[in-house]
C-alpha positions as CSV (number, residue, x, y, z in Angstrom):
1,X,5.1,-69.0,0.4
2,X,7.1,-66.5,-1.7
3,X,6.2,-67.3,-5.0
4,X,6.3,-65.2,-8.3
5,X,3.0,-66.5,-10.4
6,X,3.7,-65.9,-13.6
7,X,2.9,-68.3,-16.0
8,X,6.3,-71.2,-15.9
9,X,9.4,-70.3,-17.6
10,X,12.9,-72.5,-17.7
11,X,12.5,-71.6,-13.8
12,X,9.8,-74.2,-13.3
13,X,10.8,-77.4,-15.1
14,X,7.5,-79.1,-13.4
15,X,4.2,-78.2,-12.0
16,X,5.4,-77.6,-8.5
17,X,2.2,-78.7,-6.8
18,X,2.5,-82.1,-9.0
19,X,2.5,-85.5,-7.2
20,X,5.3,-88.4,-8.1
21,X,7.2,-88.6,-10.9
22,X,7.4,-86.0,-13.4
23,X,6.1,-87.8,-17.1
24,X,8.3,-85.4,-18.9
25,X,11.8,-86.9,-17.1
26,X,12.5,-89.5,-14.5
27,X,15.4,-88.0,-13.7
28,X,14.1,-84.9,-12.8
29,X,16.1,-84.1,-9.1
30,X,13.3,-83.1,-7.0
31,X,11.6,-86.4,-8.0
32,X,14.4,-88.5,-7.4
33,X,14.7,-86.5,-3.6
34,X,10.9,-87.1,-3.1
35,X,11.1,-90.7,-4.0
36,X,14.5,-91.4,-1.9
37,X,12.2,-89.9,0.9
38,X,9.0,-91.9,0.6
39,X,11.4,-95.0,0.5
40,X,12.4,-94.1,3.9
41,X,9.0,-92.9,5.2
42,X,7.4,-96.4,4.6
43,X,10.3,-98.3,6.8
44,X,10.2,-95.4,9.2
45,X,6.2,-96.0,8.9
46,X,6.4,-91.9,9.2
47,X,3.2,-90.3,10.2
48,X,1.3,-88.8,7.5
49,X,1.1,-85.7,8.2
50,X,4.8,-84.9,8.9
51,X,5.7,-87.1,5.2
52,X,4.1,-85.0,3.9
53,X,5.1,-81.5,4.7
54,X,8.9,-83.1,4.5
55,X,8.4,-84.1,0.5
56,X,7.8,-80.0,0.0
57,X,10.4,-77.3,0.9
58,X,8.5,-75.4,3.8
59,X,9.0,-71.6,2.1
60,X,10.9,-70.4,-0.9
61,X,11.3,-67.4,-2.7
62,X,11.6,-66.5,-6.5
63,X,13.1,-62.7,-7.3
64,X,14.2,-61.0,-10.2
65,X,17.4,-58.9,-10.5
66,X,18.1,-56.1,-12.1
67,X,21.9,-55.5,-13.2
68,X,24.2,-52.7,-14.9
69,X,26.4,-54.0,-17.3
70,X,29.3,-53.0,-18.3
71,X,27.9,-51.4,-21.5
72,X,26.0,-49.6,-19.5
73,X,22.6,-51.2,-20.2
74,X,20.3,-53.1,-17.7
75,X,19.9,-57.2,-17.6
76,X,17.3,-58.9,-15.3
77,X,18.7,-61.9,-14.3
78,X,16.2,-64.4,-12.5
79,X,17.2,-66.4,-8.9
80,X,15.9,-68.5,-6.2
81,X,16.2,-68.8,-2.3
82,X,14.6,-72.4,-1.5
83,X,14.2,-73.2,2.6
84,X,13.4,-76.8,3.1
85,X,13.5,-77.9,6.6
86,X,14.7,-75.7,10.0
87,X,13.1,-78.1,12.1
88,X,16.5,-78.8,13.8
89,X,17.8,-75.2,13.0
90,X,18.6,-72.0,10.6
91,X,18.6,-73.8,6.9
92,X,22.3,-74.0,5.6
93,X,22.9,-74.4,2.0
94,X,25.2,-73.2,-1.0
95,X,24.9,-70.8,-4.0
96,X,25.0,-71.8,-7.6
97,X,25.7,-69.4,-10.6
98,X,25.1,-71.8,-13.3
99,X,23.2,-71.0,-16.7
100,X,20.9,-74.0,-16.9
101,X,20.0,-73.6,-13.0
102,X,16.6,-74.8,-12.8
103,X,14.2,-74.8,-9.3
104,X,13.5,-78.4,-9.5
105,X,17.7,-78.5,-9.0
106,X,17.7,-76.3,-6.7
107,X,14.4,-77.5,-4.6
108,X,16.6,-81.2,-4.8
109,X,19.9,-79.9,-3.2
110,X,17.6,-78.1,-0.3
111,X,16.4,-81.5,0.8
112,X,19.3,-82.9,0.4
113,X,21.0,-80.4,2.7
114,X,18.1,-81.3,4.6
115,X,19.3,-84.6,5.1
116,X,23.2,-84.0,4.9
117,X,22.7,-81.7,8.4
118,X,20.8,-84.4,9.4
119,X,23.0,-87.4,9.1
120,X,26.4,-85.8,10.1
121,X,23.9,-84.2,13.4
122,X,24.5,-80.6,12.9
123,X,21.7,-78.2,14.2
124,X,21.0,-76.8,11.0
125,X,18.1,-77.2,8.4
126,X,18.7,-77.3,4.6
127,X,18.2,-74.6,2.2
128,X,19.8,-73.8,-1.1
129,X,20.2,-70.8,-3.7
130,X,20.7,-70.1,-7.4
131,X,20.6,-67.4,-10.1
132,X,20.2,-67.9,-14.1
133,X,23.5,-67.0,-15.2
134,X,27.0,-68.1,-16.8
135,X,29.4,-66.4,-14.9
136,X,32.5,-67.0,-17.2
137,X,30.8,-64.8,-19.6
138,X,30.6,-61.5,-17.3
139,X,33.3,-59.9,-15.7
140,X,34.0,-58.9,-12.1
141,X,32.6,-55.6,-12.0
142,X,29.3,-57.6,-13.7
143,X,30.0,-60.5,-11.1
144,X,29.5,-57.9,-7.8
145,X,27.0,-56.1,-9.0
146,X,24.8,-59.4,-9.4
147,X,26.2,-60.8,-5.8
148,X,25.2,-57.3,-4.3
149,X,21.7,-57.7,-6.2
150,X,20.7,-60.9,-4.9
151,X,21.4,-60.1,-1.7
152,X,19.2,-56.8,-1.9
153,X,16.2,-59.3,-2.7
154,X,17.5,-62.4,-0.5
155,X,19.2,-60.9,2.9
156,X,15.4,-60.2,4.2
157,X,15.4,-64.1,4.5
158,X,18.7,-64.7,5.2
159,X,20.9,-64.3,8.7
160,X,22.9,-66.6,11.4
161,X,19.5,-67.6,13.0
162,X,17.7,-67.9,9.8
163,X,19.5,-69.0,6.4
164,X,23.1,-69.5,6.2
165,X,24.4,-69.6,2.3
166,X,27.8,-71.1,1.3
167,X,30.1,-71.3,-2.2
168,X,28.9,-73.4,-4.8
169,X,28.9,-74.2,-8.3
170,X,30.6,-71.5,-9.8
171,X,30.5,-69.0,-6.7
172,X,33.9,-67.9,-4.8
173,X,35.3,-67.0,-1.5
174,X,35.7,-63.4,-3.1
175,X,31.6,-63.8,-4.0
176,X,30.5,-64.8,-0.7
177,X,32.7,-61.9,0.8
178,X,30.9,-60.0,-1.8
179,X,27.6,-61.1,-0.3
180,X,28.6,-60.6,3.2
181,X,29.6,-56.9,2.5
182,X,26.3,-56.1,1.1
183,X,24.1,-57.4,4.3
184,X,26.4,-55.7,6.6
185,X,25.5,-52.5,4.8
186,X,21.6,-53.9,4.8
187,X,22.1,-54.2,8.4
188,X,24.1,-51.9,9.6
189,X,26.3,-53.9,11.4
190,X,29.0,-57.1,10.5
191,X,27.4,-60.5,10.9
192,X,30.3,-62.5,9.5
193,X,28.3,-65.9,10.3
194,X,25.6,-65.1,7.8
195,X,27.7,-66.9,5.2
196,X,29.9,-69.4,4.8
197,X,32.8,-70.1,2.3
198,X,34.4,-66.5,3.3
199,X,38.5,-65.5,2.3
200,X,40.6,-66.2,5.9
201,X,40.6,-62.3,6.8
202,X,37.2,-62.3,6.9
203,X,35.7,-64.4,9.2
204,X,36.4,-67.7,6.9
205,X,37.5,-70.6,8.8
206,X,41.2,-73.1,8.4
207,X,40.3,-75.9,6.3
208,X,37.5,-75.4,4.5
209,X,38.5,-75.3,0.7
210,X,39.6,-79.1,0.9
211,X,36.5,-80.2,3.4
212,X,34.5,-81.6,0.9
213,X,36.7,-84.5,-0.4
214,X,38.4,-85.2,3.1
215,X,35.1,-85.6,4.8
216,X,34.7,-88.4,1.8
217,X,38.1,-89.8,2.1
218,X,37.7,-90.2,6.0
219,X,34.2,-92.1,5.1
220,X,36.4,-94.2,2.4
221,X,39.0,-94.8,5.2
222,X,36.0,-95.9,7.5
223,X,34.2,-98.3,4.8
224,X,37.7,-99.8,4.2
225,X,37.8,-101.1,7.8
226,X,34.3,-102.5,7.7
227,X,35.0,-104.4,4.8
228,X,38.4,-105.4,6.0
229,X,39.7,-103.6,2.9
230,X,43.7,-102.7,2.3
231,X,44.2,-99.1,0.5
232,X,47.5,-99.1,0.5
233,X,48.3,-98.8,-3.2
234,X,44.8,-99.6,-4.3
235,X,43.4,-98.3,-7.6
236,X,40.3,-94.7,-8.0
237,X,39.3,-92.7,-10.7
238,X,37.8,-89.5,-10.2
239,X,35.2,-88.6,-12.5
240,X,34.9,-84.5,-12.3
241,X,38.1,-82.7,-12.0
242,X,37.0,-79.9,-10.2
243,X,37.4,-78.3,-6.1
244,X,35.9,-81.9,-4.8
245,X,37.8,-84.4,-7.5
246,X,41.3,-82.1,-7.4
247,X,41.4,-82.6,-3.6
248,X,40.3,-86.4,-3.7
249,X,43.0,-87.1,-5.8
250,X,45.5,-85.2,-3.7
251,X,44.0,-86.2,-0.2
252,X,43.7,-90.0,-1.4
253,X,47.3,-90.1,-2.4
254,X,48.4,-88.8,0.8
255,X,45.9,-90.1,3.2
256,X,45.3,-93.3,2.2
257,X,47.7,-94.7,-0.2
258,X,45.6,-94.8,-3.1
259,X,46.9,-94.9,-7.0
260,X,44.8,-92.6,-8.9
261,X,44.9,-94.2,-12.3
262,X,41.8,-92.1,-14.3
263,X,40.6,-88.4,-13.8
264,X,38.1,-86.5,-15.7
265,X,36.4,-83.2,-16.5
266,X,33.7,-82.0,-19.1
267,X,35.9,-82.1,-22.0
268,X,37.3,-85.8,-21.1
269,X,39.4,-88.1,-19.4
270,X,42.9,-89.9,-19.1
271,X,44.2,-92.7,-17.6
272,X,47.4,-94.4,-16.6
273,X,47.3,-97.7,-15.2
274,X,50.8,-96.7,-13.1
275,X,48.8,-93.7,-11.8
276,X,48.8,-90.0,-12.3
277,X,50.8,-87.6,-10.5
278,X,48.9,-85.0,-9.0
279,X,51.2,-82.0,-9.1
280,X,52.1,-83.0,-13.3
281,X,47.9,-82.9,-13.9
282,X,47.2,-80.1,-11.8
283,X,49.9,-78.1,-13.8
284,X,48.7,-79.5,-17.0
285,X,44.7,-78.7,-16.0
286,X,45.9,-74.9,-14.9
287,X,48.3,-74.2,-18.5
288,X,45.5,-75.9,-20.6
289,X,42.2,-75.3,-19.1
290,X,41.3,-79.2,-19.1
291,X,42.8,-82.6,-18.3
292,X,43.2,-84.4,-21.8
293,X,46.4,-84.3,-23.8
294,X,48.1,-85.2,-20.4
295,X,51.6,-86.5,-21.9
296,X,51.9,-89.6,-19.3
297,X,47.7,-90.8,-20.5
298,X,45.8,-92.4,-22.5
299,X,42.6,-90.7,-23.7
300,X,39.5,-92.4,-21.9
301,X,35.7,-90.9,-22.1
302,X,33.6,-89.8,-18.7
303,X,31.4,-92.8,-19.0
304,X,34.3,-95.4,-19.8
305,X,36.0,-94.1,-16.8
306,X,32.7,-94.9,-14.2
307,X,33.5,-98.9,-15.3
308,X,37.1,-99.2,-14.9
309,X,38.1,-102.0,-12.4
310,X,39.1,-99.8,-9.6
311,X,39.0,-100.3,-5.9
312,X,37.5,-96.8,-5.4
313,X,35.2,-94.4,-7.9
314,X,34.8,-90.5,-6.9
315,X,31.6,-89.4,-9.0
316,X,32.6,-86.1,-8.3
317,X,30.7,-83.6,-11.3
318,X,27.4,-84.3,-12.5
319,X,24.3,-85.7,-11.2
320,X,22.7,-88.6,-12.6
321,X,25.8,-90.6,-13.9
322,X,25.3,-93.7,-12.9
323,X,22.2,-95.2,-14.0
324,X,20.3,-99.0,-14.3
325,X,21.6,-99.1,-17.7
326,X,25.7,-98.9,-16.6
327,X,25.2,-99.6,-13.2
328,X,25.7,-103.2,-13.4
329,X,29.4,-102.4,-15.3
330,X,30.1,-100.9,-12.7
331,X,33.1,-102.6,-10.8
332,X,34.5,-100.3,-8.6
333,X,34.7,-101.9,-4.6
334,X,33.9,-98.3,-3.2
335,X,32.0,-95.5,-4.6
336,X,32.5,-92.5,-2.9
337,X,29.9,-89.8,-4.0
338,X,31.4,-86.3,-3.7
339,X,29.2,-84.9,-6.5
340,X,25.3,-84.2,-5.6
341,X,23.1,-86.8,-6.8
342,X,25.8,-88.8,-9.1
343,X,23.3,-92.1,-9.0
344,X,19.7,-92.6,-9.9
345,X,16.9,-94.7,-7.5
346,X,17.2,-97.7,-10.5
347,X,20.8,-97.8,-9.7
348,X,21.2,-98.2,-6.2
349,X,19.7,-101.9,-6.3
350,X,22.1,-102.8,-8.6
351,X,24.7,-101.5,-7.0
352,X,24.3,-103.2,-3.7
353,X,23.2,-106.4,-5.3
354,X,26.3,-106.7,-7.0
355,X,28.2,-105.9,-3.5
356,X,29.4,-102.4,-4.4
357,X,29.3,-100.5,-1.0
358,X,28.5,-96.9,-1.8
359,X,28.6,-93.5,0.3
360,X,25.7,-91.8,-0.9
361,X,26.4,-88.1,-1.8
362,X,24.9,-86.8,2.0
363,X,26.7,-88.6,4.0
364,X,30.2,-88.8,1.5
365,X,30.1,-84.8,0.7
366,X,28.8,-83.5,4.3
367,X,32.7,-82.2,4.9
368,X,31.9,-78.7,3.6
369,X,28.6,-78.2,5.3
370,X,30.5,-79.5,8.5
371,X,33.3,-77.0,8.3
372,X,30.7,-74.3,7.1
373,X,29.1,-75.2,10.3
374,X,32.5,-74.9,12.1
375,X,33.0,-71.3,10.5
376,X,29.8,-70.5,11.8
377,X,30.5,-71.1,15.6
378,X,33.9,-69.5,15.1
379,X,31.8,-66.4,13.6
380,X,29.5,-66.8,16.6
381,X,32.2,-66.2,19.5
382,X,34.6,-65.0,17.2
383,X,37.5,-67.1,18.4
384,X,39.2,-69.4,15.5
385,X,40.3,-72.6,15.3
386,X,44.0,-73.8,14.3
387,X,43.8,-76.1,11.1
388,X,44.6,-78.9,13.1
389,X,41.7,-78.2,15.1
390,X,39.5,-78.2,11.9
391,X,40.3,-81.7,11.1
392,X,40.0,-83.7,13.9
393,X,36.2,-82.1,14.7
394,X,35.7,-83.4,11.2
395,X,37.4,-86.6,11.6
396,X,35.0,-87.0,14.5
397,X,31.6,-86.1,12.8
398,X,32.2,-87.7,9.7
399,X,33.5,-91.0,11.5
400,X,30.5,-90.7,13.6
401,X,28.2,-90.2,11.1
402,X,29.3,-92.7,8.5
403,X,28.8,-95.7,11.5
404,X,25.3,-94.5,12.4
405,X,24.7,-95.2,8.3
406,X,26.1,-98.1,8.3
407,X,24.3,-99.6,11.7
408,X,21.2,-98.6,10.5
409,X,22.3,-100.5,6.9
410,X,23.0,-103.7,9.0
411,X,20.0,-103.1,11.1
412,X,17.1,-103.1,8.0
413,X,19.6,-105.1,5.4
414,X,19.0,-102.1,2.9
415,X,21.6,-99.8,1.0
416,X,23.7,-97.3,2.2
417,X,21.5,-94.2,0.8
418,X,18.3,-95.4,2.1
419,X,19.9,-96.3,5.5
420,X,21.2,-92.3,5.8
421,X,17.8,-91.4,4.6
422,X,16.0,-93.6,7.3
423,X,19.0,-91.9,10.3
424,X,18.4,-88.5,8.8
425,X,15.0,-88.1,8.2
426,X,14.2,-90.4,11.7
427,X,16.2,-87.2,13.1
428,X,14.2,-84.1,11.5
429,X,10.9,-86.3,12.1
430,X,11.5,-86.4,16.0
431,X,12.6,-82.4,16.0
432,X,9.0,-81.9,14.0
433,X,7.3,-84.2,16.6
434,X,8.7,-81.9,19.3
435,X,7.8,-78.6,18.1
436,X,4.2,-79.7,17.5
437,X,4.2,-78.9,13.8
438,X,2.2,-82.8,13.7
């Protein structure tokens, strides 16, 4: 393991050798990913050995990044690479630039991409990246020199047949081309398939900035039929108003039917029980910089907005939303995760007590990974798809994948997320079995 060993810093939120729940905060991410797993193991009746090695990312590496600002002195930023599974192939995971990034978070989305490959049955592994930093505060100059250093640090670990980054929070087409650039010029040669998330002209693939939130409105239109469910005119809210929520909203409207009647973002939210048009809040969102003070909306709060009496909720920011304490306000039919870890291990009992069918975050969310994975085939024998192409390979996954979670639900009488855990980790077991690594 590549692993710096100074003494912890805002890096290491927990002891990372520690065992179970962290006593400082049970909502710590890579707690919450360890414990979804151990659910799962016990069902599975995992052996031992391979439980084990999948509650810990197999290698990771911490660097520290040296950057030339624009006044011409030197910041070090600090970032991450975290590898968690290639069992079933090269990891495959995204890039945050976020100032509060923490490994715990990061270690959390690795396993989850873990999973995600998993469920949707890609042959990929998961893996995930951050750096310390708020982006909004340098500028692009600052912004490609940063991209260029972590790849200096990172590439060695990186490459179509080892680690395949994507876009994240706060990370761009124009930053992963960025990134791309750089481990040409490491190499020597183009490998346009060592990242993901890449502007059209180079190497990108049709489809890809809206994946994410049609992958989870093809798994709402599948949940719909199992629960003999009309959405023609029924009522969401979207709670984050970001790539993910802005699609959902535009993609439920004209896929499905649905009324979006609430939409949120940091600052707040707004509702309209007659529904908001998506054009009128996009232009609103891009003059203003946030949702509120919409003309046609009431003002409603982020955490009001989780227990209106819709048909369908998008968690579609934060993690950690929906907890024991509101999760038995919530009324919502369908909730469609498209954010990472929007509901805590308390809530999920509730929630399916109460007969709220949810699409847990790895399953609802695997469009992006899916058409990542697309790009990186089309990178492969670089030959492209058409658009219409795109979408009916991911129809097809995602269908696929959200019936093999919902069998498997049927099957053990358990939730939605534990059923994807027990069909995902069930797959990366058997792919460790067969390699001999236990």
């Amino acid at each position: 393991m590549m692993k710096r060993k100074s003494a912890p810093t805002n890096l290491e939120s927990v002891d990372y050798h520690a065992v179970g729940v962290s006593s400082e905060s049970e909502l710590n991410p890579f707690r919450i990913a360890q414990r979804q797993l151990d659910d799962a193991a016990k069902i599975l009746k995992l052996d031992p050995a391979i439980h084990e090695l999948l509650r810990w990312p197999i290698r990771e590496l911490h660097v520290a990044l040296p950057v030339r600002m624009d006044d011409g002195s030197t910041r070090v930023f600090h970032g991450f690479r975290v590898q968690y599974n290639d069992a079933r192939g090269p990891c495959k995971g995204g890039i945050r630039f976020h100032p509060e990034e923490t490994v715990d978070t990061v270690r959390a989305l690795a396993a989850w991409m873990t999973w995600k490959t998993a469920v949707v049955d890609i042959p990929l592994g998961g893996g995930k990246g951050g750096v310390i930093c708020d982006p909004r505060e340098l500028s692009q100059g600052e912004l490609e020199r940063l991209s260029r250093a972590y790849i200096r640090q990172v590439g060695r670990i990186l490459g179509l047949e080892k680690d395949v980054p994507a876009p994240d929070v706060y990370t761009t087409p124009q930053i992963m081309a960025w990134m791309m650039d750089e481990f040409a010029f490491m190499q020597g040669y183009n490998e346009f398939g060592m990242i993901t998330g890449k502007p059209l002209a180079l190497g990108g693939s049709q489809g890809r900035g809206d994946a994410t939130a049609r992958g989870g409105v093809y798994c709402v239109r599948e949940a719909a039929k199992v629960l003999n469910l009309s959405l023609q005119g029924a009522t969401a809210a979207i709670q984050g108003y970001g790539n993910a929520g802005t699609f959902a909203h535009q993609l439920g409207v004209d896929m499905l039917g649905l009324k979006i009647v609430a939409v949120s973002d940091s600052k707040g939210g707004i509702y309209n029980k007659a529904g908001l048009d998506y054009k009128a809040v996009m232009a609103h969102k891009q003059q203003t910089g946030s949702v509120i003070g919409f003309k046609d909306a009431d003002s409603i709060t982020n955490l009001d907005l989780l227990e209106l009496p819709v048909t369908i909720l998008f968690p579609s920011a934060l993690e950690n939303v929906i907890r024991k304490e509101n999760a038995p306000k919530i009324k919502a039919k369908i909730v469609a995760e498209l954010a990472n870890g929007p509901t805590t291990p308390d809530a999920d009992p509730i929630l399916y007590e109460n007969g709220v069918q949810v699409l847990p975050d790895f399953l609802c969310n695997a469009g992006g990974v899916t058409v990542s994975y697309f790009e990186m085939v089309q990178n492969a024998y670089d030959y492209y798809w058409d658009l219409k192409t795109v979408h009916e390979r991911l129809d097809t996954k995602m269908t696929a994948a959200f019936h093999a979670v919902h069998e498997m639900a049927q099957k053990y009488k358990v939730h939605n997320r534990l059923a994807a855990y027990l069909v995902a980790v069930n797959r990366v077991a058997e792919a460790m079995r067969l390699r001999g690594w236990a």
